[in-house]
C-alpha positions in Angstrom: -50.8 -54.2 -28.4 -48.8 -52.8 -31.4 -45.0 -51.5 -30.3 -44.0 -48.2 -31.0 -41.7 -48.4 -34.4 -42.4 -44.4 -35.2 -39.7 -42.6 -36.2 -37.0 -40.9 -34.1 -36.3 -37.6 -35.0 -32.7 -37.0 -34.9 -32.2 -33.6 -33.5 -33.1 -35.6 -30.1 -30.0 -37.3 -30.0 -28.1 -34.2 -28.4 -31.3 -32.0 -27.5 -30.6 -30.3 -24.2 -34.3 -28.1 -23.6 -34.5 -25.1 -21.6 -38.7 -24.5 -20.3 -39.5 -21.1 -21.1 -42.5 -19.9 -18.6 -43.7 -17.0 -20.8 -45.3 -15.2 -18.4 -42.2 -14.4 -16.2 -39.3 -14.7 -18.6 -38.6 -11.5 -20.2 -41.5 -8.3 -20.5 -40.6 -5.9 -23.4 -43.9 -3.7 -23.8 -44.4 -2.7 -20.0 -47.1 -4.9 -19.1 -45.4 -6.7 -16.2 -46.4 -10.1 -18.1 -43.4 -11.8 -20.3 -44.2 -12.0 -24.0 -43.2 -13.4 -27.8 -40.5 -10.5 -28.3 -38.6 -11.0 -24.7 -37.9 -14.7 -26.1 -36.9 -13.8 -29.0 -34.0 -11.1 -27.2 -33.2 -13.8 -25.4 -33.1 -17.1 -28.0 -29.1 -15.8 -28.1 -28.5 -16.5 -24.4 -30.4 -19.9 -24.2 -27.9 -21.1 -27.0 -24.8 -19.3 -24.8 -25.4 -21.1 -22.3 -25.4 -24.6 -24.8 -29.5 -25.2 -25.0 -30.5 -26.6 -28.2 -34.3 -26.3 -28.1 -36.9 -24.8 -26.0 -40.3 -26.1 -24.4 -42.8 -23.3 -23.8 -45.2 -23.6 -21.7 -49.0 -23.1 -22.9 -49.6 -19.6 -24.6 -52.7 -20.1 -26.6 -55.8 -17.5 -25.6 -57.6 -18.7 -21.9 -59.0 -17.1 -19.3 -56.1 -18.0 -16.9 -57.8 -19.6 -14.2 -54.9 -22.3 -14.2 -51.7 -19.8 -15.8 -53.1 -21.0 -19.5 -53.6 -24.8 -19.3 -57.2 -23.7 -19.2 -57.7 -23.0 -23.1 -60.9 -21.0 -24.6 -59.1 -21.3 -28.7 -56.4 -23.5 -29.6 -55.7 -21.8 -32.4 -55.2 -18.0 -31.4 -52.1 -17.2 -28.7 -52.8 -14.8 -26.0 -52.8 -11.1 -27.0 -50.5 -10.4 -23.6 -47.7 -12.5 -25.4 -48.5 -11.3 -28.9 -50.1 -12.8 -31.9 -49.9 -15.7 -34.2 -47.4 -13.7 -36.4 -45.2 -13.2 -33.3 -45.4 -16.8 -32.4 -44.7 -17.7 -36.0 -41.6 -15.3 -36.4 -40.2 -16.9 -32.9 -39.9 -20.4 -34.6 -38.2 -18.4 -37.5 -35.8 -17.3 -35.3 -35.3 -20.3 -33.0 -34.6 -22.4 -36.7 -32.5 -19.5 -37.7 -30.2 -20.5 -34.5 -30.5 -24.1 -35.0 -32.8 -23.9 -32.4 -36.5 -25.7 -31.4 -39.1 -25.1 -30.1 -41.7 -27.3 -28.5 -45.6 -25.8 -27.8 -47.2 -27.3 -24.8 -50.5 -29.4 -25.6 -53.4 -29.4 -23.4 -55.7 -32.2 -25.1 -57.8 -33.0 -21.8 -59.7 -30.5 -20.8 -60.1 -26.6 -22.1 -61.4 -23.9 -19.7 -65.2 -23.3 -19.4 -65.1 -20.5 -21.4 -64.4 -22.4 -24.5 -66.8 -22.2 -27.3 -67.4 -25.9 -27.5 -68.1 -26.0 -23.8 -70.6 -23.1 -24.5 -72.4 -25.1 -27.0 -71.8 -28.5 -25.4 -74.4 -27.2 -22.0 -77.3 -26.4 -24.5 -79.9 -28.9 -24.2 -81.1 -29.6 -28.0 -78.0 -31.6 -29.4 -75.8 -30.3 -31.0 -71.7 -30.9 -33.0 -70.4 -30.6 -29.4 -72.9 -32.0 -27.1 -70.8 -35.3 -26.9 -67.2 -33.3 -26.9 -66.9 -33.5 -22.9 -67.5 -36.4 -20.8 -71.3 -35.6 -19.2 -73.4 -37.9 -17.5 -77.4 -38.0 -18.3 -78.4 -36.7 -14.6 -77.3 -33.7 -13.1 -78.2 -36.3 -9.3 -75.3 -38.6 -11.1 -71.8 -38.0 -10.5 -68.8 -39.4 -13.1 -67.1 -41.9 -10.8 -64.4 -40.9 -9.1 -64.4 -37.5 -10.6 -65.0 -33.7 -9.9 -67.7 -32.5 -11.7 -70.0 -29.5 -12.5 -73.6 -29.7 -12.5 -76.5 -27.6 -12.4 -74.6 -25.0 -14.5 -76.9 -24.6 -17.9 -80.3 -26.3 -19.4 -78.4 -29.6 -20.2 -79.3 -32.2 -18.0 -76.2 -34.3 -16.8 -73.0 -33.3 -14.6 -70.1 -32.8 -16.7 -66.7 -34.4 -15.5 -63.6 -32.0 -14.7 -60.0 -33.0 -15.0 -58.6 -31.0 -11.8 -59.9 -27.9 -11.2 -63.3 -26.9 -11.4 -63.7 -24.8 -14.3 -61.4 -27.2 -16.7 -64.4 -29.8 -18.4 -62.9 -32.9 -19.4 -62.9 -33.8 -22.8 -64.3 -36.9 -24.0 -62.1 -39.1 -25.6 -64.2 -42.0 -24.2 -64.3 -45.0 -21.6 -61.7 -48.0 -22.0 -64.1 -50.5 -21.0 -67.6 -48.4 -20.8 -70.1 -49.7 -17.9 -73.5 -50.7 -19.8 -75.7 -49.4 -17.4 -74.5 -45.8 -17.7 -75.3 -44.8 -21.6 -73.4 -41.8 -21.1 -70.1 -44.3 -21.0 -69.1 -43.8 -24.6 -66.5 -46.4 -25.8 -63.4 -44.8 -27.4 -64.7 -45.4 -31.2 -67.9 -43.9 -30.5 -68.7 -40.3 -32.9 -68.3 -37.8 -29.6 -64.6 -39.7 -28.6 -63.8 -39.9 -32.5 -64.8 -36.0 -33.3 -62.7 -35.2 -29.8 -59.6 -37.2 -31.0 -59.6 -35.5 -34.7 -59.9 -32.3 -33.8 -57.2 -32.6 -31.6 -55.3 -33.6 -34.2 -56.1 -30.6 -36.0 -54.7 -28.6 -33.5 -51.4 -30.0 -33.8 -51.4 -30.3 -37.7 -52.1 -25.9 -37.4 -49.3 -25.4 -35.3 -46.7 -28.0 -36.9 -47.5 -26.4 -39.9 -46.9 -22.5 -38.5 -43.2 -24.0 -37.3 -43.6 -25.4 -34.0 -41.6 -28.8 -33.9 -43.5 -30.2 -31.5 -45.5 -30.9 -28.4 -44.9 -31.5 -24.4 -48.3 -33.2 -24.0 -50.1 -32.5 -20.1 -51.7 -34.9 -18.6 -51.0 -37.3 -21.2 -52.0 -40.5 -19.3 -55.7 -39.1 -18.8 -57.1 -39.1 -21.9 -59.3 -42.1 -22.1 -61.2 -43.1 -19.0 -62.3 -45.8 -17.0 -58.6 -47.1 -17.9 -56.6 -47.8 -15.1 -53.9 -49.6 -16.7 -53.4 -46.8 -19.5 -54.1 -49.7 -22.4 -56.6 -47.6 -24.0 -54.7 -44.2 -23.6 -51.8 -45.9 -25.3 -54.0 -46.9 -28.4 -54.9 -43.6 -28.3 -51.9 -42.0 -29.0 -50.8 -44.5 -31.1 -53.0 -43.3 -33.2 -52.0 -40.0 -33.0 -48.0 -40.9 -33.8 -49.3 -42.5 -37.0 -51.0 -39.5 -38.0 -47.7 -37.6 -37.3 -45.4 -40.1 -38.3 -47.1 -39.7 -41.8 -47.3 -36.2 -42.0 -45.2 -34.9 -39.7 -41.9 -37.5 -38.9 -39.8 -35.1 -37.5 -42.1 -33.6 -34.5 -41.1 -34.5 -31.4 -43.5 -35.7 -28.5 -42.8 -35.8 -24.7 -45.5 -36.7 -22.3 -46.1 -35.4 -18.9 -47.0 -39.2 -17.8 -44.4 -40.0 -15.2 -44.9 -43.6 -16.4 -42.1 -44.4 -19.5 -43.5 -48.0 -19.8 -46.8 -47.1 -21.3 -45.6 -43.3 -22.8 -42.9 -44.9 -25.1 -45.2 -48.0 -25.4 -47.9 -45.0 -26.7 -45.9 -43.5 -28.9 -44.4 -40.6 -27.6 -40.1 -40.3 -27.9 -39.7 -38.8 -24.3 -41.5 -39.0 -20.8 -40.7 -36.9 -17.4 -40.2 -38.4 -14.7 -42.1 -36.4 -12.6 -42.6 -35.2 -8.7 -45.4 -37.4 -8.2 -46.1 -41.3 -9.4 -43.6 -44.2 -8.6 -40.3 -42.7 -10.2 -38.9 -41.4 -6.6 -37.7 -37.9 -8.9 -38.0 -36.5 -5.1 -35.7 -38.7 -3.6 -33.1 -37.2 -5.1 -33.9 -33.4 -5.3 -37.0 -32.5 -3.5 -37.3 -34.3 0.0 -36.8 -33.9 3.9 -33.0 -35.7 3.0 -32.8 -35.5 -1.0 -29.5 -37.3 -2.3 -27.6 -34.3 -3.8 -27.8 -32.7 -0.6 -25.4 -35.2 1.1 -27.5 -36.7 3.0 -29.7 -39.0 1.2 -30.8 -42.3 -0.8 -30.9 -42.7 -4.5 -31.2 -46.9 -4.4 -35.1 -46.4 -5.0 -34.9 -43.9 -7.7 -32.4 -46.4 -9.4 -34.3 -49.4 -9.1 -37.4 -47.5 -10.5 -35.4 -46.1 -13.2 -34.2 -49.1 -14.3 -37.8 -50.9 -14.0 -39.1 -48.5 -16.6 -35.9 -48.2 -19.2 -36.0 -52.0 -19.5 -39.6 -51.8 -19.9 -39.8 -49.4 -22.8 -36.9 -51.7 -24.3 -34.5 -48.9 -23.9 -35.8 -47.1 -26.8 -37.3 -43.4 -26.5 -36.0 -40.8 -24.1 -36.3 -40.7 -19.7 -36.0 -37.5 -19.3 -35.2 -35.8 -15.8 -35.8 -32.1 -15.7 -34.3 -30.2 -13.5 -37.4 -28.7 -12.4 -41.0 -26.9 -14.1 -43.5 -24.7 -12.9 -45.1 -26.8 -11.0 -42.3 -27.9 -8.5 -40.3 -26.1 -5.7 -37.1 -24.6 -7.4 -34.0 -26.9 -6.8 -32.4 -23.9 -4.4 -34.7 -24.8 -1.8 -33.5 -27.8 -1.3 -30.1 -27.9 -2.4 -27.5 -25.2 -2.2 -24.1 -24.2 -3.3 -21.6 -26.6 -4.9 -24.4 -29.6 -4.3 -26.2 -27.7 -7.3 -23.7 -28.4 -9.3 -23.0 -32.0 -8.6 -26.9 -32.1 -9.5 -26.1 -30.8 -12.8 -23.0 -32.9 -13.4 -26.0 -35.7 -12.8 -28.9 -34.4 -14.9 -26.4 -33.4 -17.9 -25.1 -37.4 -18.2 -27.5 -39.0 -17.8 -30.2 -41.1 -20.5 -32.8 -38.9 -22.2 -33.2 -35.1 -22.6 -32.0 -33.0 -20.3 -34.8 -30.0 -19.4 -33.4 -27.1 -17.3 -36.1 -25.0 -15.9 -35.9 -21.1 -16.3 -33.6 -19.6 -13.7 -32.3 -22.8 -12.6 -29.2 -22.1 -14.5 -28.5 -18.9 -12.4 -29.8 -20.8 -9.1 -33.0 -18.8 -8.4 -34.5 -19.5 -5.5 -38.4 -20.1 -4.8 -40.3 -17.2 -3.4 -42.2 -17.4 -0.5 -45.1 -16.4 1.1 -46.9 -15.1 -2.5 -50.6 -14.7 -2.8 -51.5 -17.3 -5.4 -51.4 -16.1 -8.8 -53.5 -17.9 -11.4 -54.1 -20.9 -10.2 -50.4 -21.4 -9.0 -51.1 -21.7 -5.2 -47.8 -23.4 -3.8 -46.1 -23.7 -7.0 -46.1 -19.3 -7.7 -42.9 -19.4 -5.5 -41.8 -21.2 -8.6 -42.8 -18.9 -11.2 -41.3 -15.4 -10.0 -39.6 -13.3 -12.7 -36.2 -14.1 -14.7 -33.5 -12.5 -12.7 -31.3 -10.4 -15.9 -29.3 -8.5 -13.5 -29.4 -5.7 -11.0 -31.4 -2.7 -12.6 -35.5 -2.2 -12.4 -37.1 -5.2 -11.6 -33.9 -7.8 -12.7 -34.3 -6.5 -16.0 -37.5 -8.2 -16.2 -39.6 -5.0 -16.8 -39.7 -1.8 -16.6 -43.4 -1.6 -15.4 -44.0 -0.8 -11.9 -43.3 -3.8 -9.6 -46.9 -3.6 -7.9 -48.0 -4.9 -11.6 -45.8 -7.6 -12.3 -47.4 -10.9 -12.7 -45.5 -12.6 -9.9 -43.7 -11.0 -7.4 -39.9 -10.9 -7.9 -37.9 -12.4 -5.5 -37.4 -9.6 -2.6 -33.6 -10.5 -1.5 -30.8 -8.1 -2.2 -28.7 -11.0 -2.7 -31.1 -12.8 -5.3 -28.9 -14.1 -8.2 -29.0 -12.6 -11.9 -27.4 -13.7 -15.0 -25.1 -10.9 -15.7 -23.0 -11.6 -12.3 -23.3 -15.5 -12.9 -21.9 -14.6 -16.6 -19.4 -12.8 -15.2 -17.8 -15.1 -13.1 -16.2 -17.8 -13.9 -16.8 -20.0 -10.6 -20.8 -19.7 -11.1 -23.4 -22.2 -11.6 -24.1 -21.0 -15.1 -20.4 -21.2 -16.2 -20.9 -25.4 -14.3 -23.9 -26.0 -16.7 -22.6 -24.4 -19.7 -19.4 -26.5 -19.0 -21.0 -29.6 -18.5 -23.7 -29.2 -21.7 -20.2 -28.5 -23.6 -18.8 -32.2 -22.5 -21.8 -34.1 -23.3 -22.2 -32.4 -26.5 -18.4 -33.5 -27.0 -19.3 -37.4 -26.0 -21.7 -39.2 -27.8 -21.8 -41.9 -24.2 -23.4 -38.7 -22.5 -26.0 -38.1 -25.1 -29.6 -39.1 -24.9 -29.6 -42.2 -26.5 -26.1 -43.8 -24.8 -26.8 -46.3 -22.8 -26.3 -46.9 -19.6 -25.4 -49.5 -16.5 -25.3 -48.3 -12.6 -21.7 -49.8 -10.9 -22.9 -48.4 -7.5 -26.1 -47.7 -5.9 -26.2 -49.0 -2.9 -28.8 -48.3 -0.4 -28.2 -44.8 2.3 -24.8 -44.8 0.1 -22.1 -42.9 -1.5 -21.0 -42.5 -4.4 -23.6 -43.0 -7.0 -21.6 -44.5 -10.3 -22.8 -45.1 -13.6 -21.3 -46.1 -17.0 -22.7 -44.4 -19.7 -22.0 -46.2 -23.6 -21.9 -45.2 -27.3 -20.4 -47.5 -30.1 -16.6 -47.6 -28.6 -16.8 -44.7 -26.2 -17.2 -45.5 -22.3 -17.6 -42.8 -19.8 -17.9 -43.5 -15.7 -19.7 -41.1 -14.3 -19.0 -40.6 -10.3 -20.9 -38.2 -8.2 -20.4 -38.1 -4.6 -22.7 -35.0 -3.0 -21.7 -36.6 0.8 -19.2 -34.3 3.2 -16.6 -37.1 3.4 -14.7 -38.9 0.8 -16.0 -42.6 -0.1 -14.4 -45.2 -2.1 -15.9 -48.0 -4.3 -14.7 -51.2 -6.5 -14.7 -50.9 -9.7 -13.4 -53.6 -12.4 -12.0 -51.6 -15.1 -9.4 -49.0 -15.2 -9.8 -45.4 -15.3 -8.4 -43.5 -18.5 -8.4 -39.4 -19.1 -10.7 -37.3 -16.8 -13.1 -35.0 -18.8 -14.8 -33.0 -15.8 -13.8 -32.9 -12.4 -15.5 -31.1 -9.9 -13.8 -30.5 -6.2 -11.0 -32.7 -6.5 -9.0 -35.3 -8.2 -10.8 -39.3 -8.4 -7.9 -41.8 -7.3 -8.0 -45.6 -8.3 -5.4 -48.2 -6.7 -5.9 -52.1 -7.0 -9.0 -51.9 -7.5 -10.3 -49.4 -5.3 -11.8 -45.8 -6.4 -11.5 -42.8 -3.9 -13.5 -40.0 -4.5 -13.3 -36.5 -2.5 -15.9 -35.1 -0.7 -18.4 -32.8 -2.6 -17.2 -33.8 -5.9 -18.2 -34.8 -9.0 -16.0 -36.3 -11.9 -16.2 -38.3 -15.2 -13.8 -40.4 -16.9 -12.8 -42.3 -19.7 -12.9 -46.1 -19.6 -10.7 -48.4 -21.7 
């Protein structure tokens, strides 16, 4: 298998991304939904606060049976967040500010009310009869798949990728089984229409401004692939297309797996909540490690396992959250948020700070689902702008908002974390600030763990670029800790809740602090 020698486009080397939600970030026409225009009022704070590009989740035109990864046109944006024009003039604006802006890609599935689903259940053939994955019986299940049947004329159940009105497209079968015909292999016309259009899709919007794509489910693609070979292929195809005619879009990959992603193509990969990467053992757990009481050996070794593997090339990136996972505040609280912070903002890879997080919004509970969120609409409550109507939200009543605000008085908003000095936001803004400062704290540095020792504190790391050496020590625990450390410690550059202390050979670190430091 080919390596991935695409291009790197350079305004990832100090990209910090902020996820945008649309639906709940900011409603200026009184719907209660979010839209194109409250971005755009707002592009001005997501640079205050030191951002440099933005990933927005999926706004195209759907039904919203899954909050808009369930597509019906990948070319039209929904008409509650505006139209093309607006999207178009929001990529203007985010350029304008130095700004970009990443569209969220769903290439697996589309929602049942797409018009090549519509023509794909008609029984004569047809151009989109082979665009989802069917079988040739409606008695005959895909293996190992949901799937609807009995739905239309067409004979055959049609596979779906997670819930049940989201048909899977049909990019084809790694290795197909020759005793089921409806196996295509990945060069077969259906997989090879699926895979250019597609590319069409992206080629539209790159064109309109967008910069980019986080790609969902990017590891699903082909089928009857368990080791992700042919999904790779796959999108090494696709980087060749954009490498050609689009060098400087940037692709991240909701895979979870950076071994095959990077390997595939893409210049970034989440580590996610699920899959091997233990992301929860450090933020989302019974005892996650920056509450004080936790482990982060696993999530090290892991980490390590896949930035070797991808031959340290392309971008780990740990988010600070997304829509789909319990906010950070209901796990960890107070001055452990910002040791967190100190953590995601110097580490490898893009940092992507989720909505709110910032501000330390906390996740709702108790809400009736709202489209398709289930667990994760705690998640997606309303931006918190300050204390008028609604958190400045919207001025529609608050029986029609699209999620629920949070009901506590105390519920944080950005104009009182602006306004003092000691808040979270002020932290992050602080920390983006020193790693845009320090090349070693950037995205490409590299980087070597000193201490990660099993059940203890601190975790240390040195992060690396060209001459420059930064250690970074974090130490969430209630009681100071000490470590060895073979090198000597030169000019502190952030220090959170009190001052690091070396003597022969031995670092002592407060309790609850955070700090990073110079190396000569």
């Amino acid at each position: 298998m080919k390596k991935n020698n695409s291009r790197f486009p350079k305004w990832l080397d100090n990209a910090v991304f902020y996820e945008i939600y649309p639906q709940s970030f900011l409603d200026t026409n009184a719907d209660g939904i979010g839209d194109f225009q409250g971005i755009i009022q707002k592009l001005d704070y997501v640079k205050s606060l030191g951002c440099t590009a933005i990933w927005m989740n999926p706004c195209f035109e759907s039904p919203f049976g899954d909050a808009g990864y369930d597509v019906s046109d990948y070319y039209r944006v929904a008409k509650r967040y505006g139209t093309n024009e607006d999207l178009k003039h929001l990529f203007e604006e985010a350029h304008r500010r130095g700004m970009h802006v990443l569209l969220d890609l769903v290439p697996g599935h589309t929602s049942v009310a797409h018009p090549w689903f519509q023509q794909s259940m008609k029984a004569e053939k047809n151009e989109f009869t082979d665009r989802y994955v069917w079988t040739d019986s409606i008695w005959e299940s895909p293996d190992g798949y949901a799937s609807l049947r009995g739905i239309s004329d067409r004979d055959g159940s049609c596979m779906v990728n997670f819930f049940s009105h989201q048909p899977a497209l049909n990019y084809g079968y790694y290795r197909p089984d020759p005793k089921k015909k409806w196996q295509q292999p990945m060069d077969a016309d259906g997989p090879q229409a699926t895979l250019q259009t597609m590319k069409d899709v992206m080629r539209f919007w790159l064109k309109m401004g967008c910069d980019g794509f986080r790609v969902d489910m990017a590891g699903s693609l082909v089928k009857g692939d368990p080791d992700g070979k042919g999904t790779i292929r796959l999108w090494q195809n696709v980087r060749a297309f954009l490498d050609q005619e689009f060098p400087d879009a940037a692709m991240i990959s909701e895979w979870g797996e950076p071994d095959k992603s990077l390997l595939g193509g893409f210049h970034m990969d989440f580590l996610l909540h699920f899959g091997p990467s233990h992301y929860n053992d450090l933020f989302r757990c019974e005892h996650p490690f920056f509450s004080g009481n936790g482990d982060a050996s696993a999530f090290v070794k892991k980490y390590l396992e896949s930035y070797e593997k991808s031959g340290r090339k392309g971008l780990i990136c740990i988010p600070s959250g997304n829509h789909d996972m319990d906010r950070l505040a209901r796990t960890i609280s107070g001055v452990h948020q910002k040791i967190a912070f100190a953590f995601l903002l110097s580490m490898p890879g893009a940092p992507f700070i989720y909505y709110g997080d910032e501000i330390g919004m906390c996740y709702v509970e108790g809400v009736t689902s709202v489209e398709g969120g289930y667990g994760r609409t705690g998640s997606r409550s309303p931006m918190q702008w300050d204390d008028a109507l609604n958190a400045g939200f919207s001025s529609a009543p608050a029986s029609e908002l699209y999620v629920p605000l949070d009901p506590d008085p105390k519920r944080p908003n950005v104009k009182t974390q602006t306004e003092d000095p000691d808040s979270l936001w002020h932290e992050i803004q602080r920390l983006i600030s020193i790693r845009m400062e320090h090349p070693a704290l950037q995205s490409k540095g590299e980087i070597q763990f000193i201490q990660a020792k099993k059940n203890t504190y601190p975790l240390v790391y040195l992060r690396t670029a060209g001459q420059e050496s930064i250690l970074v020590v974090l130490n969430p625990s209630d009681r100071e800790v000490s470590f060895s450390f073979d090198g000597s410690l030169g000019e502190c550059i952030y220090s959170l809740g009190g001052k690091t202390k070396m003597k022969n050979g031995q670092v002592t670190i407060p309790a609850r602090s955070a700090s990073y430091h110079i190396c000569n």
